[in-house]
C-alpha positions in Angstrom: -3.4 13.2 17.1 -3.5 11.1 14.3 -6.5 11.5 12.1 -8.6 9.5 9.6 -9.8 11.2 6.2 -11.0 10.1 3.3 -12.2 11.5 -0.2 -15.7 11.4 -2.1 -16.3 12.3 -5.3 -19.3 12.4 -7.4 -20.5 12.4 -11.1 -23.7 12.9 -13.3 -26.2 15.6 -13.1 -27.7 17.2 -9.5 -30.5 14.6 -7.9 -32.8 18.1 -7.4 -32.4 21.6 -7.0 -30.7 22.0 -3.2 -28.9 25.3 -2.1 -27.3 23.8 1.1 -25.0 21.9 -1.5 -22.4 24.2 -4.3 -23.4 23.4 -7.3 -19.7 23.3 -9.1 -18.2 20.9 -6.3 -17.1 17.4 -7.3 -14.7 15.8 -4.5 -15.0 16.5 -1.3 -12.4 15.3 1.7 -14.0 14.3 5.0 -12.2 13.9 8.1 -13.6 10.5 10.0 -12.2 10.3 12.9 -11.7 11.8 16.2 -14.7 13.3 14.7 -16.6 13.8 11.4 -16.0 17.3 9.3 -15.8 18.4 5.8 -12.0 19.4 5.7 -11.9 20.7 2.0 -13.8 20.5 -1.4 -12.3 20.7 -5.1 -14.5 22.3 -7.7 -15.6 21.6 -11.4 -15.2 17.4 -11.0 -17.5 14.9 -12.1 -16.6 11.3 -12.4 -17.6 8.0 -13.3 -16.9 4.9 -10.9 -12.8 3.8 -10.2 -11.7 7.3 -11.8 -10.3 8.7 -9.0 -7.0 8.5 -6.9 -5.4 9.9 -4.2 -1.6 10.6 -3.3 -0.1 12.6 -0.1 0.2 15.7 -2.3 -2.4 16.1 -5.5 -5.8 14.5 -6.4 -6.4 13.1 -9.4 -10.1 13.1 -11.0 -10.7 11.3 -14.4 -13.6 13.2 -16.0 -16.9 11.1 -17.0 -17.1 10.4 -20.6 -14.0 12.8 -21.3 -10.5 12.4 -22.1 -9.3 14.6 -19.1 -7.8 14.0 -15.7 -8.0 16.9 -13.9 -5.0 17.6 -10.7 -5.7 18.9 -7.8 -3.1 20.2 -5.0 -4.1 19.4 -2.2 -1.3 21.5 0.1 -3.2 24.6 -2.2 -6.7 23.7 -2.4 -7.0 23.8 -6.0 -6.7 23.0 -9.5 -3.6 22.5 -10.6 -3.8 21.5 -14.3 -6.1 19.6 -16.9 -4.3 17.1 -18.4 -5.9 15.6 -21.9 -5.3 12.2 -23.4 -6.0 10.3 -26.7 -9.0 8.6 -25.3 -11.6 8.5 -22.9 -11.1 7.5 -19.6 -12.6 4.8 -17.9 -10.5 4.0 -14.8 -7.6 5.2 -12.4 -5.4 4.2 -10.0 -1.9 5.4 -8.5 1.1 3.4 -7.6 4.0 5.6 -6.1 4.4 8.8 -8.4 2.9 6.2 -11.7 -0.9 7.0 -12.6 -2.3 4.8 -14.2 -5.5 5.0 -16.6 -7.4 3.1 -18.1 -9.3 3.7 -21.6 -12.3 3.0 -23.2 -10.8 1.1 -26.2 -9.0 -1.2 -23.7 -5.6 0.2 -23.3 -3.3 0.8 -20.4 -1.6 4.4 -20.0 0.7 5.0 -17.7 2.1 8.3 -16.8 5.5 8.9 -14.6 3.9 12.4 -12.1 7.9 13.5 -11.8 9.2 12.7 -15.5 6.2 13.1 -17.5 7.4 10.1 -19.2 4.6 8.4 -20.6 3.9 4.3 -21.7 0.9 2.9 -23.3 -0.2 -0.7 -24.1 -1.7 -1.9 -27.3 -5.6 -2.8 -27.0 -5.2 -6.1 -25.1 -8.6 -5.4 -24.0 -11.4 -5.4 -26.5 -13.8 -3.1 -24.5 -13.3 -0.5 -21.6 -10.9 -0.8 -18.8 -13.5 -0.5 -15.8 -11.2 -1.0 -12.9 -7.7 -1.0 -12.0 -5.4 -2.2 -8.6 -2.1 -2.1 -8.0 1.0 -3.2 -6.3 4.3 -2.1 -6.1 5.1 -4.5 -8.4 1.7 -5.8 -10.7 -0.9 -3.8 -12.0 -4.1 -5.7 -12.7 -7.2 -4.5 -15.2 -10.8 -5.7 -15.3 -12.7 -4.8 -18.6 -16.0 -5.3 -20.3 -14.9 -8.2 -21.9 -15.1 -10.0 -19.2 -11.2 -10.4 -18.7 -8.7 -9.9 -15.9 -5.2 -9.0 -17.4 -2.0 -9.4 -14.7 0.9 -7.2 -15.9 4.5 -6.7 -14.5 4.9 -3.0 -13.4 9.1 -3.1 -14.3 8.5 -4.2 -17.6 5.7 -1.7 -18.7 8.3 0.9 -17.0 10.8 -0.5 -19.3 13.3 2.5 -20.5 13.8 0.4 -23.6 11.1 1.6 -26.4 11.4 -2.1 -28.2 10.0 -3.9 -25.1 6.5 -5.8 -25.7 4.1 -4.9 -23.9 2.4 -8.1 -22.7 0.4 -9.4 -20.1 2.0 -11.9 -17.9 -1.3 -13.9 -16.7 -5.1 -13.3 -18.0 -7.8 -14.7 -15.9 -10.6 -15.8 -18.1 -13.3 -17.1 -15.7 -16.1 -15.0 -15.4 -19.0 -14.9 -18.2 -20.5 -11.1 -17.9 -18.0 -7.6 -17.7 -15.9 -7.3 -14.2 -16.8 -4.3 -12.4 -14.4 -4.4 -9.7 -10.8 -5.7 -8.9 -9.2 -5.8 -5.1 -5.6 -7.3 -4.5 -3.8 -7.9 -1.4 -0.3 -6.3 -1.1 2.0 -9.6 -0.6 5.1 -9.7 -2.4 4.7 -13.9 -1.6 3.6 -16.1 -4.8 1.9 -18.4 -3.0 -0.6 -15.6 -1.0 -0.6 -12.9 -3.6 -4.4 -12.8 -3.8 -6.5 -10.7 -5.9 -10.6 -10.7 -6.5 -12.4 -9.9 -9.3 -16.4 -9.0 -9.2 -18.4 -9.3 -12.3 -22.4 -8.6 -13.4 -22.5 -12.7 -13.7 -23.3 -12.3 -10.1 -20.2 -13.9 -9.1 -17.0 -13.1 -7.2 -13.6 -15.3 -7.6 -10.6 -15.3 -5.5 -7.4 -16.1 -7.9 -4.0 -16.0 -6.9 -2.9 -13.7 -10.0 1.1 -15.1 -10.1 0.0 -18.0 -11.2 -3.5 -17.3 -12.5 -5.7 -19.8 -10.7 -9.0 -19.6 -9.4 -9.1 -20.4 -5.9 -12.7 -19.8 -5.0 -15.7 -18.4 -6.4 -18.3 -16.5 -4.5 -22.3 -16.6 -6.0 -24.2 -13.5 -5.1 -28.1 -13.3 -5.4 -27.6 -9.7 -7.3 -24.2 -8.4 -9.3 -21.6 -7.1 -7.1 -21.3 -3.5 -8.5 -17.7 -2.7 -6.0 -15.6 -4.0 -3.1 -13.3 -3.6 -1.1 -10.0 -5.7 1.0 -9.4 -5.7 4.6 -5.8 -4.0 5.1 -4.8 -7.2 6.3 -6.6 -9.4 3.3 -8.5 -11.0 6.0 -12.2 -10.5 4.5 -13.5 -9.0 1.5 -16.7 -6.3 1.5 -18.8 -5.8 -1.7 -22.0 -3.9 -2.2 -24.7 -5.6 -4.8 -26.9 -4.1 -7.2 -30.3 -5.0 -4.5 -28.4 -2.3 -2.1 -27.0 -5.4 -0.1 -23.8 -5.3 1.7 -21.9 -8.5 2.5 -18.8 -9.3 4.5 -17.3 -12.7 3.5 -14.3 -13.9 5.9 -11.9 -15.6 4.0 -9.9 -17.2 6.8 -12.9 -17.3 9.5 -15.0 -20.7 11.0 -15.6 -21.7 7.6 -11.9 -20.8 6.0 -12.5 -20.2 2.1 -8.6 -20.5 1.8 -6.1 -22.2 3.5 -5.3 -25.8 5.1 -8.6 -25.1 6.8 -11.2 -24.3 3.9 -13.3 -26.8 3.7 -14.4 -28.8 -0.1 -12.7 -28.6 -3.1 -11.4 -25.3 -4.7 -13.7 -25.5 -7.9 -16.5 -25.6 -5.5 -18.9 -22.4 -5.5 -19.4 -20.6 -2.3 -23.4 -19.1 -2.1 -23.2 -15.7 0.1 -26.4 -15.2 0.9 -26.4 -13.4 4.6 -25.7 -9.4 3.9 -24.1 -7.2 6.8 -26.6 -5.1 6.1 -29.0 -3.7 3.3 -29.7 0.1 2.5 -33.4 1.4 1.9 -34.6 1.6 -2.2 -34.7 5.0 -2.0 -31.5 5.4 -1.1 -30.2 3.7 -4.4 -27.4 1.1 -4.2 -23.6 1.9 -3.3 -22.0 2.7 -6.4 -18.4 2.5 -4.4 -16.9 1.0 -1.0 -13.9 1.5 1.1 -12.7 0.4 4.3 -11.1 2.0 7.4 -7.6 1.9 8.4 -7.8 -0.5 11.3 -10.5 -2.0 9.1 -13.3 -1.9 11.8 -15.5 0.9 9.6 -17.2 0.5 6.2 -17.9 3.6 4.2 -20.1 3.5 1.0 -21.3 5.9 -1.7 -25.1 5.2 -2.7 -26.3 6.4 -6.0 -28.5 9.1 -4.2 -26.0 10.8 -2.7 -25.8 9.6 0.5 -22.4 8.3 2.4 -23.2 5.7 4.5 -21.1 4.4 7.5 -21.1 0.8 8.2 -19.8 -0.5 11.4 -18.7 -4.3 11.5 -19.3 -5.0 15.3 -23.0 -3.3 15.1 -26.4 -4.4 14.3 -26.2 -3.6 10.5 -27.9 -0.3 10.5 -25.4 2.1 8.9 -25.2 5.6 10.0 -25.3 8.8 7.5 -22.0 10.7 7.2 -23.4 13.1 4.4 -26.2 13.5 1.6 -24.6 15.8 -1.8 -26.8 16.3 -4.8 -25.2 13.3 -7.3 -24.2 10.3 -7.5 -21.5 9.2 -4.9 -19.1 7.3 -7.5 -15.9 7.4 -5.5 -14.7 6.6 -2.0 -10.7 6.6 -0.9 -9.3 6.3 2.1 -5.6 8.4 2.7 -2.9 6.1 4.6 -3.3 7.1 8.4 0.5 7.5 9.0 2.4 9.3 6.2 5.3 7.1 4.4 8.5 8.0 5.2 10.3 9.2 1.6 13.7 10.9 1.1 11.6 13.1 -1.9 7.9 14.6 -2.2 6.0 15.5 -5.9 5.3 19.0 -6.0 4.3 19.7 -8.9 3.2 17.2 -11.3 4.7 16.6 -14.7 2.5 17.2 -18.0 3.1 14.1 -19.7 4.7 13.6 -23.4 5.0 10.7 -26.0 7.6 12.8 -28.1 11.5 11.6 -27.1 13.6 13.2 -25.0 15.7 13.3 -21.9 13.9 13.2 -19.0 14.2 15.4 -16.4 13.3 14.3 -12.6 11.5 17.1 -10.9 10.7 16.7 -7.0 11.7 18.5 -3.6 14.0 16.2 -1.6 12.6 15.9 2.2 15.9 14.8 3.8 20.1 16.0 4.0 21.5 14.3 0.9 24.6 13.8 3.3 25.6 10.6 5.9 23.6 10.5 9.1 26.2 11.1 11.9 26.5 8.4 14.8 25.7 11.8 17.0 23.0 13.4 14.9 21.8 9.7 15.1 21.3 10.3 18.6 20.3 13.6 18.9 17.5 12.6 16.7 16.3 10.0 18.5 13.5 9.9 21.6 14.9 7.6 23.7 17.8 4.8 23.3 19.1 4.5 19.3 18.5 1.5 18.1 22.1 0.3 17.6 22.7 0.9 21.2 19.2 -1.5 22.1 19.9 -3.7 19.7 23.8 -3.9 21.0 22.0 -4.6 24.8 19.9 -7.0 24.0 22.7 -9.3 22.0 24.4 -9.0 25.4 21.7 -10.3 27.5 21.4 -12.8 25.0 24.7 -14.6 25.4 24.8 -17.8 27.4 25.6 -18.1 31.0 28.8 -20.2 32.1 27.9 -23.1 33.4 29.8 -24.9 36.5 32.1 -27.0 34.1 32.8 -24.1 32.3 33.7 -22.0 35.5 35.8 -25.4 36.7 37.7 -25.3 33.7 38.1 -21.4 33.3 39.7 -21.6 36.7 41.5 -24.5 36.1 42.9 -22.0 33.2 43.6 -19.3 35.0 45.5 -21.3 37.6 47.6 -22.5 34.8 48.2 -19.0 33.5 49.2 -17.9 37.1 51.7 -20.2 37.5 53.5 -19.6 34.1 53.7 -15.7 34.9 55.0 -16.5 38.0 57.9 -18.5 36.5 58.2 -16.2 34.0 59.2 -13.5 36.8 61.3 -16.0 38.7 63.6 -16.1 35.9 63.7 -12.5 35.4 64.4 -11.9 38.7 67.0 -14.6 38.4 68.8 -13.0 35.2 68.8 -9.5 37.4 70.5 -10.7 40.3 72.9 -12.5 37.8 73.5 -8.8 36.0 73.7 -7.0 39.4 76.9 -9.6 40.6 78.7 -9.2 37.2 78.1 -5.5 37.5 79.4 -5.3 41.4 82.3 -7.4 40.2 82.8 -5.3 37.5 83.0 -1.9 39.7 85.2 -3.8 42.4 88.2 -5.2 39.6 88.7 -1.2 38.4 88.8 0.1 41.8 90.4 -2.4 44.1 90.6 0.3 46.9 87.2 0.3 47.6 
């Protein structure tokens, strides 16, 4: 049965003195669904907001106001190694085996889990990196200074050390420092979307290949987080009044598209909140949504985990209450990806040159797939042979011209096999007289 988890992690001092709650644990991994249970906790953890990130195999915890990332396993259930850097840490996020990290003097670090190969940018920011995203091919960072800086993933992952490292696009529109940054995962210039929030009280909608801003949300309060439907439908993000809001981008009133209505430069007011959590709660200091993206889940500054259902009445339901600040929420992918190699054990990175030495267990035969062990692992019908079915079913049927003609055809080729054989049989008679005449001049007695 497939299951839904997700991680939490928290940061700062404990809210009071509580026994129910270890004192020395700092992530904890819910299962959500079929039903709600604490699966496993990770001890000695505290981080700040967008400092942690999840993979299939290790969890990676950037320490508040430190210079250390701690690993976790989480096959093993615990700490795997502390990993220091130059600077302190301000931000995380993982794309394939890359972690990336962001700094408080504005740089971009990123570190290769398998090589230990490690790239950093100069200070294109002049304050903190606050938040990072990521796609398989663009990383983007939001800083204090109010900046949004698009780089290209291949080129910072450059193997040559003379490469510049440069942003490709900076988006320059908001007026206070961004707090959080969302993209969507199309590969697609026109529809590669990403959002920015900032504590101008404002959210914009860009598309980040070519830098411009394609809507801009108003917010009564600063957005402090968000979060994107899986299918970049609708955007969630959690204010600093303990609001909730759920804009629809391509709904009844489409911000994007042929059917948004106004002119792009036109400001959007959100003023109608899914929902809003009491004061002494505190407000959500992180938000991410469900797989199927039905479910909200949110991390309040008290402690408390908060469920948020879209179809309900805006009332959301308590998953769990710890003793800090709830800085972190990630959702794992529901179905595992499908890779020929997995990371075991991560890489300590290095700046010092060297050759590099790939270190990861391989998950599949490096040998050809036979047709038969093709089959034999397959439930049902391979594809070839579907696929092979289906292109026949597909081909046209004769039509009653073409069955006219194709017997026409195959009168014609009748009769020329016939004559064909007439002739033979001609040429053998012809062979069996010279033969009999043959026989009957050397023995004229018979």
């Amino acid at each position: 049965m497939l299951s839904e988890t997700f991680f939490a992690s928290v940061g700062g001092p404990p809210l009071a003195s509580r026994t129910e709650v270890a004192k020395d644990v700092g992530i904890y991994s819910y299962e959500l669904n079929p039903a709600l249970s604490l699966k496993s906790t990770f001890k000695k953890s505290s981080t700040s907001p967008n400092c942690l990130a999840v993979s299939e195999t290790h969890v990676f915890a950037g320490q508040k106001d430190k210079a250390h990332v701690h690993v976790y396993s989480r096959a093993k259930g615990n700490q795997e190694a502390l990993i220091p850097f130059p600077e302190k840490i301000t931000s995380l996020a993982l794309t394939e085996d890359v972690l990336l990290i962001g700094t408080a003097q504005g740089r971009l670090t990123l570190w290769e889990l398998c090589t230990g190969r490690q790239v950093t940018t100069p200070p294109c920011h002049v304050q903190a990196v606050t938040c990072l995203a990521a796609t398989p091919y663009h990383v983007l960072t939001g800083s204090d200074d109010s900046n949004v800086h698009v780089w290209a993933l291949p080129h910072l992952l450059d193997l040559d050390a003379r490469a510049d490292h440069e942003p490709e696009q900076t988006l320059s529109n908001h007026r206070a420092a961004v707090t959080s940054v969302v993209v969507s995962k199309s590969t697609n210039p026109e529809t590669s979307i990403c959002i920015s929030a900032s504590k101008d009280k404002t959210c914009i909608i860009w598309n980040y290949r070519t830098g411009e801003a394609l809507r801009t949300l108003l917010f009564q309060s600063a957005p402090l987080c968000m979060s994107l439907d899986s299918c970049a439908r609708a955007v969630f993000a959690a204010t600093e009044d303990g609001s909730v809001f759920a804009v629809e981008m391509f709904g009844d009133k489409a911000l994007l598209g042929p059917r948004s209505e106004g002119l792009s430069s036109a400001a959007v007011q959100v003023t109608a909140p899914l929902g809003v959590v009491d004061p002494e709660d505190g407000p959500a200091c992180c938000i991410a949504t469900s797989f199927d993206g039905t479910a909200l889940v949110t991390g309040h500054s008290k402690g408390k985990i908060f469920q948020w259902s879209l179809g309900g009445d805006g009332h959301p339901t308590r998953l769990a209450d710890l003793n800090a600040s709830v800085n972190n929420v990630v959702f794992t992918p529901l179905l595992s990806e499908t890779r020929t190699s997995s990371l075991q054990t991560v890489v300590k990175p290095t700046r010092a040159e060297r050759q590099y030495t790939f270190t990861a267990q391989l998950e599949t035969s490096l040998a050809p797939e036979t047709r038969f062990s093709g089959m034999m692992n397959t439930m049902g019908f391979p594809s070839d042979v579907l696929e092979a079915a289906v292109l026949a079913q597909q081909q046209p049927a004769p039509t009653a011209e073409g069955a006219k003609g194709g017997a026409q055809e195959g009168g014609e080729s009748t009769e020329e096999l016939w004559k064909i054989i007439n002739e033979q049989r001609e040429l053998q008679q012809l062979t069996f007289r010279k033969f009999a005449e043959a026989n009957k001049s050397q023995n004229p007695e018979a």
